[in-house]
C-alpha positions in Angstrom: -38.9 35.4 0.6 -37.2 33.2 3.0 -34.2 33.7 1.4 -34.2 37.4 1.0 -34.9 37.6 5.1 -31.8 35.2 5.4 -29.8 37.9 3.0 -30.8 40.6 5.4 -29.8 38.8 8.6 -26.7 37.8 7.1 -25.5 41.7 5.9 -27.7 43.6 7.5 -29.6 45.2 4.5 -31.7 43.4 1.7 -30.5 42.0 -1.4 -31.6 45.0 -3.9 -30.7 48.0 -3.0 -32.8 51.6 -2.9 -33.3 52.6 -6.4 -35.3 53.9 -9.2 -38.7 51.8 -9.4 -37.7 50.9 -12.9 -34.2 49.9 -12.4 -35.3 47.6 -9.2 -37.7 45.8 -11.6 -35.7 45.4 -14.0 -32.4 44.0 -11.6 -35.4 41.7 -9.7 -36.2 39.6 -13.4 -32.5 39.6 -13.8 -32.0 37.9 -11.1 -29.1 40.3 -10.1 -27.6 41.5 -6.3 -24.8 41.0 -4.4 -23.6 37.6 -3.1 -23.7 38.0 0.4 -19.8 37.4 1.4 -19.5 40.6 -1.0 -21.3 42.8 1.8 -20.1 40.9 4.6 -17.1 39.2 4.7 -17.8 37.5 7.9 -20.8 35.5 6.6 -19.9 31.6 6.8 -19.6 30.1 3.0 -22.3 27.7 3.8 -24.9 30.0 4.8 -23.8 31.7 1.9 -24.6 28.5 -0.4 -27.9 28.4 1.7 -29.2 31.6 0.9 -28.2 31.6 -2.4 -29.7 28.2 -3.5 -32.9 30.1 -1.8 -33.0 33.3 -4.1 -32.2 30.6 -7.3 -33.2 33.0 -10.7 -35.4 29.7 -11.3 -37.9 28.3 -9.1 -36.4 24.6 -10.0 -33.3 25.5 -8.7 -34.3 26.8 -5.0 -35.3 24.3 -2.1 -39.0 22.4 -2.8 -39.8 23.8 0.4 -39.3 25.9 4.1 -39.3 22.8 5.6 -36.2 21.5 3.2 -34.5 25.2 3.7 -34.8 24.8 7.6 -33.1 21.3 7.3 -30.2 22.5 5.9 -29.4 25.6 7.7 -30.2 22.4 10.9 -27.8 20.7 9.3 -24.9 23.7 9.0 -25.7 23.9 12.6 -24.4 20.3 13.4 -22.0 20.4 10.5 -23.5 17.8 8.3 -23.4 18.1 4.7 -25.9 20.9 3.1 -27.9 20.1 -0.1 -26.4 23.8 -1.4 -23.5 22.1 -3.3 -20.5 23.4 -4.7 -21.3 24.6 -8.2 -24.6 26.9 -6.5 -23.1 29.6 -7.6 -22.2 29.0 -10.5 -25.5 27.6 -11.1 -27.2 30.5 -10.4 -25.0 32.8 -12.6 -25.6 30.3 -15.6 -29.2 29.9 -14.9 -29.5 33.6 -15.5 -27.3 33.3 -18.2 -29.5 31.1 -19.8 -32.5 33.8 -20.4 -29.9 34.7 -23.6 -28.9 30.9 -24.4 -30.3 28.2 -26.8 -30.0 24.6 -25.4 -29.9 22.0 -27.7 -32.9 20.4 -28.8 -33.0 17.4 -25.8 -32.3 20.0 -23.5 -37.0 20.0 -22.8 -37.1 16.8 -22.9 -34.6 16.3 -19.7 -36.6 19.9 -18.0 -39.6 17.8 -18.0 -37.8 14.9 -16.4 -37.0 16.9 -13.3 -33.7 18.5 -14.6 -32.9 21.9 -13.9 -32.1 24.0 -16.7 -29.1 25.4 -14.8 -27.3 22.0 -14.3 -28.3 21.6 -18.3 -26.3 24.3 -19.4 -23.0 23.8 -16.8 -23.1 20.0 -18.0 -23.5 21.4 -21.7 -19.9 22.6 -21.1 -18.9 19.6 -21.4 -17.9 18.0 -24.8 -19.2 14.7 -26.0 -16.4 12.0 -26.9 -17.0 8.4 -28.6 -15.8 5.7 -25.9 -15.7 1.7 -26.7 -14.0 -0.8 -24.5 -11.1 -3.2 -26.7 -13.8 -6.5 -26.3 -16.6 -4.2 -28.4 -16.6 -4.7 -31.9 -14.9 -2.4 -33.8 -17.9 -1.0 -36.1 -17.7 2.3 -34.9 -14.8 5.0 -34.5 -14.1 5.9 -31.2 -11.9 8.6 -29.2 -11.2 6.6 -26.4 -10.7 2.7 -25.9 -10.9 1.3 -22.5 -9.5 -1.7 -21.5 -8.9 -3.3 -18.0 -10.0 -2.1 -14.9 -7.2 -1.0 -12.6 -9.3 0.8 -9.4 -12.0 2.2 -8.1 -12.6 5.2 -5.6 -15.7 6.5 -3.6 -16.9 8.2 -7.3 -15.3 6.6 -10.4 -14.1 3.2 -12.0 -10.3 4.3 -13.2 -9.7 2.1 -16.9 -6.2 2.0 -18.2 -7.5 3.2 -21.8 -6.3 4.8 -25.1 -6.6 7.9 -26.6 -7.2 7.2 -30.3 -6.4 10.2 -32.3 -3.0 10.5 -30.9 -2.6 6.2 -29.7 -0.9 7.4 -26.2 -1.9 5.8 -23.6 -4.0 7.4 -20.5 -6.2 6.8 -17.7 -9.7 7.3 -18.0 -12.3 8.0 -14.5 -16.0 6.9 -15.4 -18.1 8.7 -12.9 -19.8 6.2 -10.6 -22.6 7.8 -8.0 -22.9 5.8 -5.1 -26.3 4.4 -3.8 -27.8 4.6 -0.6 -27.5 1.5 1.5 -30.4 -0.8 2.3 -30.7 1.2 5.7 -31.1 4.7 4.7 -33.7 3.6 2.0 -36.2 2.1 4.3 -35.9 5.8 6.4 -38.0 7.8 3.3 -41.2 7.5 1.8 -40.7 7.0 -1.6 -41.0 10.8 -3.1 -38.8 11.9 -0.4 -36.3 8.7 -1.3 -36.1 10.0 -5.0 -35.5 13.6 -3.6 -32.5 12.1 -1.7 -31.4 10.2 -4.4 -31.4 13.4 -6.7 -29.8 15.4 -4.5 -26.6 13.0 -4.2 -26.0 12.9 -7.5 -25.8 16.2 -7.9 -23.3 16.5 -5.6 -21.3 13.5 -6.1 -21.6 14.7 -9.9 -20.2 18.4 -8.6 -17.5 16.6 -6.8 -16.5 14.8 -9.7 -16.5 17.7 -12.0 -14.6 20.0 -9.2 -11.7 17.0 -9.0 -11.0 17.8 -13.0 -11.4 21.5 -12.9 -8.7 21.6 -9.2 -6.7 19.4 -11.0 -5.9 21.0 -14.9 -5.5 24.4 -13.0 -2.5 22.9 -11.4 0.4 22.3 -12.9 3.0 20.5 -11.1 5.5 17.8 -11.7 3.8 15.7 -8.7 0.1 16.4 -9.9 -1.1 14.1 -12.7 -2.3 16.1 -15.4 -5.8 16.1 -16.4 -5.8 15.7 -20.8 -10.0 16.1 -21.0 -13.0 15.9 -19.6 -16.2 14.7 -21.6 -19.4 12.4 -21.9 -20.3 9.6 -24.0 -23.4 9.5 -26.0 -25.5 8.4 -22.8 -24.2 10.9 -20.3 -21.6 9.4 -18.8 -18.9 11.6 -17.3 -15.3 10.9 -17.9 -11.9 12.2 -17.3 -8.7 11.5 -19.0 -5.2 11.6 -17.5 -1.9 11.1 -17.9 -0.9 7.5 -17.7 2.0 6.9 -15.0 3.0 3.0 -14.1 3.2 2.4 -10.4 1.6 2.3 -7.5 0.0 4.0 -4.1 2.3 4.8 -1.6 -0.1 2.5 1.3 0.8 -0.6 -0.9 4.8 -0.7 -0.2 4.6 1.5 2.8 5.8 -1.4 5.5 8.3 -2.7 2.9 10.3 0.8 2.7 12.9 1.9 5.3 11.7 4.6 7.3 13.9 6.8 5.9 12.1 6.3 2.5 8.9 6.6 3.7 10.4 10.1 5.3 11.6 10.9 2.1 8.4 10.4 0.0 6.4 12.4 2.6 8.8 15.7 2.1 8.4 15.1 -1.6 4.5 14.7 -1.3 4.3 17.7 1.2 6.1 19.7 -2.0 3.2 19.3 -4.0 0.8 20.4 -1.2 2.6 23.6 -0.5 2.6 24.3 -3.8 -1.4 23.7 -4.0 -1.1 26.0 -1.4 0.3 28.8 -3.2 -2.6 27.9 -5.6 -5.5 28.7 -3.2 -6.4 24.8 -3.1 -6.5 22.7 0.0 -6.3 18.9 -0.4 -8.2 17.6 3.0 -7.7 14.6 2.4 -3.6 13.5 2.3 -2.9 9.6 3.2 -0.7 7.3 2.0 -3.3 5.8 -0.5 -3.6 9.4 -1.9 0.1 9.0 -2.6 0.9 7.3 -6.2 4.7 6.5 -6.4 5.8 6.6 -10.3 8.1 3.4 -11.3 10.7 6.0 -12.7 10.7 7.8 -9.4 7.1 10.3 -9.6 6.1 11.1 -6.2 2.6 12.0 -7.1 -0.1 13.3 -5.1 -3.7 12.1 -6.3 -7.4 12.6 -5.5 -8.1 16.1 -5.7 -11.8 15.3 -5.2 -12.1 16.6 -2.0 -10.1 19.6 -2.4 -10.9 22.7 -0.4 -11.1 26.3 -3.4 -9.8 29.4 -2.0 -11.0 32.8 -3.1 -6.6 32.5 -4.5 -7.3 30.0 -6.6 -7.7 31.1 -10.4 -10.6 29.5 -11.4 -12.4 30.9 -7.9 -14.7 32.7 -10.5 -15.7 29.2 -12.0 -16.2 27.3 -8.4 -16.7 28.3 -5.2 -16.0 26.6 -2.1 -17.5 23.7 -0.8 -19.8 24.9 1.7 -19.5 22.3 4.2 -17.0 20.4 6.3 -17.2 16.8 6.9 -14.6 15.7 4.2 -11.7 13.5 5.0 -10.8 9.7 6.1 -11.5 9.4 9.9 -8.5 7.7 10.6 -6.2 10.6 9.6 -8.9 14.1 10.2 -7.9 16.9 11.6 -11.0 17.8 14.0 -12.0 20.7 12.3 -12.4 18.7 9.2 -15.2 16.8 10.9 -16.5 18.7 13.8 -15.9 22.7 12.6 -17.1 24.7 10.0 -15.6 25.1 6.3 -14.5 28.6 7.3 -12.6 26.9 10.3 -10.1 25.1 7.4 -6.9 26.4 5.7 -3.3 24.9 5.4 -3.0 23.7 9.1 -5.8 21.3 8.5 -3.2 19.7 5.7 -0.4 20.2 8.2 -2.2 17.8 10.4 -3.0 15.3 7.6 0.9 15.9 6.8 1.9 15.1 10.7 -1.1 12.3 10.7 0.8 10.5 7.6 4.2 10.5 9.6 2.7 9.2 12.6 2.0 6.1 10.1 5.3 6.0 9.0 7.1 5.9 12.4 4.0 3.8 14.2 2.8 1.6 11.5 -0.7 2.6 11.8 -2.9 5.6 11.4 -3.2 7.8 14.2 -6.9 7.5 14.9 -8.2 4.2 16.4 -10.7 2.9 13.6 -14.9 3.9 14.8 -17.6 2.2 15.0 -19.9 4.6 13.6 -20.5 8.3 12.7 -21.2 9.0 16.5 -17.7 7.6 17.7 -15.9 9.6 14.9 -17.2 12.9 16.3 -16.1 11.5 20.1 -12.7 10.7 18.6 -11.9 14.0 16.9 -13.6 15.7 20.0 -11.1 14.6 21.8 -8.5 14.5 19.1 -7.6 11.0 20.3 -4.0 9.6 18.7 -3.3 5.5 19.5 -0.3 5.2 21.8 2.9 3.6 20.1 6.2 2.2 21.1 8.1 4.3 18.6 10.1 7.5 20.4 12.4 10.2 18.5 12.0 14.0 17.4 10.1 12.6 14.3 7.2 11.5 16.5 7.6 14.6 18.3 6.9 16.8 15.2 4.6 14.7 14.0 2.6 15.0 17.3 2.7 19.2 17.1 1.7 18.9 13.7 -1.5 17.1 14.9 -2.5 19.2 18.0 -6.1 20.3 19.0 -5.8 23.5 17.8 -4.6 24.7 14.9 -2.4 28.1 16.2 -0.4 25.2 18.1 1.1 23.4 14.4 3.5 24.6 12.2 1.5 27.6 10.3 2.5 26.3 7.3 3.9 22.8 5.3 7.6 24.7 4.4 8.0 25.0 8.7 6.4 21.2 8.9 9.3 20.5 6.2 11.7 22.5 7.9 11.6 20.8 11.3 11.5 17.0 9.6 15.1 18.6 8.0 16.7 19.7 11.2 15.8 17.0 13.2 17.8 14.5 10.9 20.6 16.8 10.1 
């Protein structure tokens, strides 16, 4: 009911429409009305994922409570991150979906542990692959072979591995949740804790998913492609890439003449335009997102945070995410941090584009590093860039590319390119 009033206030009319008793019923147990940005174009995508997650077709889907619903629209208020993830939508469409589907046979077994019969079916999309590392014994067939370890990122273990069938080599990204510190733990009673708990993983697990489906919809010379995406018999998520030798771009950065580091960045900034023209916005371009090929690939990496346009092709199959708050401090744009999702589009990469030339020509990132989530906010507030020594029209463009507001960069990455060009020419 809560989320029906929210639909209301948010288009101005209710969710079903005025129609024939029988046909109302009959939409009701379907589960079926307009999403709310389809009445009202103006309504924020986050309160969109908030009253959506309300009206769930399943009860196990919607918030455990009012008092959980009025946290989050609290929390879209302050811009923090929303329990309404990513795949809600999509969710909700397969939950309905599922009143004409047959899980497999496990599929009760994981409802009664707390599952949701929604996340069930999205996760049933997913094939199931045989994985064994090279030091198991070989008893078994396997797809994949993983060997050493060569990484890890905020969500996955990244294993230079093998693809058996066809004995090429690839990289392979185990899923890896994170855990609430010690801190955090001691602030919930222990239901609420395991509530917290769920609710990351799901969207650390949405994340992770959205990273593979962003990054096999776009196909580009400097995007790594994405060869599968699957479990192993336990659950496990993987993905499997191409396998390029080299390394990130942060790792040689102060051993390059600044004229290859300039270089890089216009090849780099090729790729994001060209994400662009995809509907996808990376929000989170740094030199460690950079991978530099041994034969000359200027790759850009970690699509994990990426920002889905209603351009993008797959917009039918993810939505966007329905916060802000994604990024690396040291290199946000403010609105990344401090404005809504709605507030984002290419000048937000434009800034991370001028914030990774700043680096170049200073040496450091442009931010001064924070002492906690408090001092982030004050630094973006204020859009604070460290002083440095360095002078030139790079700088200078570098500097417009990172102002307060976004009207006052270069609209879009081609301009940002355009002036780097003509100021060495």
């Amino acid at each position: 009911g809560l989320g029906a009033t929210l639909y209301h206030i948010l288009t101005g009319q209710p969710p079903y429409e005025k129609q024939a008793y029988a046909q109302l019923i009959a939409k009701v147990r379907r589960g079926e009305f307009k999403n709310p940005r389809d009445v009202n174009a103006e309504v924020p995508s986050a309160l969109q994922g908030i009253c959506l997650k309300a009206m769930s077709f399943k009860p196990a889907d919607r918030y455990l409570s009012a008092r959980e619903l009025a946290d989050d629209v609290e929390r879209w208020l302050a811009n923090e991150p929303l329990v309404a993830g990513i795949f809600h939508q999509l969710r909700q469409r397969l939950a309905v979906q599922f009143e004409r589907t047959v899980l497999p046979s496990p599929a009760d077994a994981a409802i009664e542990a707390g599952e949701s019969r929604a996340d069930l079916l999205l996760l049933s999309l997913v094939p199931t692959r045989r994985v064994r590392f090279v030091t198991d014994a070989r008893t078994h067939p396997a797809d994949y072979e993983l060997a050493s370890l060569k990484a890890e990122s905020l969500l996955a273990r990244i294993y230079q591995a093998r693809q058996v069938a066809l004995d090429r080599e690839v990289v392979v990204k185990v899923f890896k949740p994170r855990e609430l510190d010690e801190e955090t733990r001691r602030r919930y009673a222990p239901d609420e804790l395991e509530r917290v708990q769920a609710t990351l993983l799901q969207r650390d697990r949405e994340c992770f998913l959205s990273e593979a489906v962003v990054t096999a919809n776009l196909e580009h010379p400097g995007i790594i492609p994405v060869h599968d995406i699957f479990r192993d018999d336990g659950g496990s998520l993987y993905i499997a890439m191409k396998w390029i030798r080299g390394m990130t771009w942060n790792n040689v950065l102060v051993d390059r003449t600044e004229a290859e580091n300039v270089d890089t960045l216009l090849r780099a900034a090729y790729v994001v335009a060209y994400a662009h023209s995809r509907g996808i916005l990376h929000r989170d371009i740094k030199p460690a997102n950079v991978f530099l090929g041994a034969f000359g690939e200027t790759c850009v990496v970690d699509w994990g945070a990426a920002l889905v346009t209603p351009d993008f092709r797959s917009w039918g199959t993810l939505s966007a995410f329905p916060t802000s708050g994604w990024g690396t401090p040291l290199y946000a744009a403010p609105e990344q941090i401090l404005g809504t999702v709605d507030e984002i589009d290419v000048r937000s990469d434009v800034y991370l584009l001028g914030a990774t030339l700043f680096e170049v020509l200073a040496g450091f990132p442009p931010h001064p590093v924070p002492a906690d989530a408090t001092e982030v906010r004050g630094v973006l507030q204020r859009n604070e860039i460290r002083p440095t020594d360095y002078r030139g029209p790079l700088l200078d463009i570098a500097l417009r590319a990172m102002a307060s507001s976004p009207a006052d960069r270069y609209a879009t990455v081609r301009e940002f390119q355009a002036a780097i060009r003509e100021s060495r020419s």
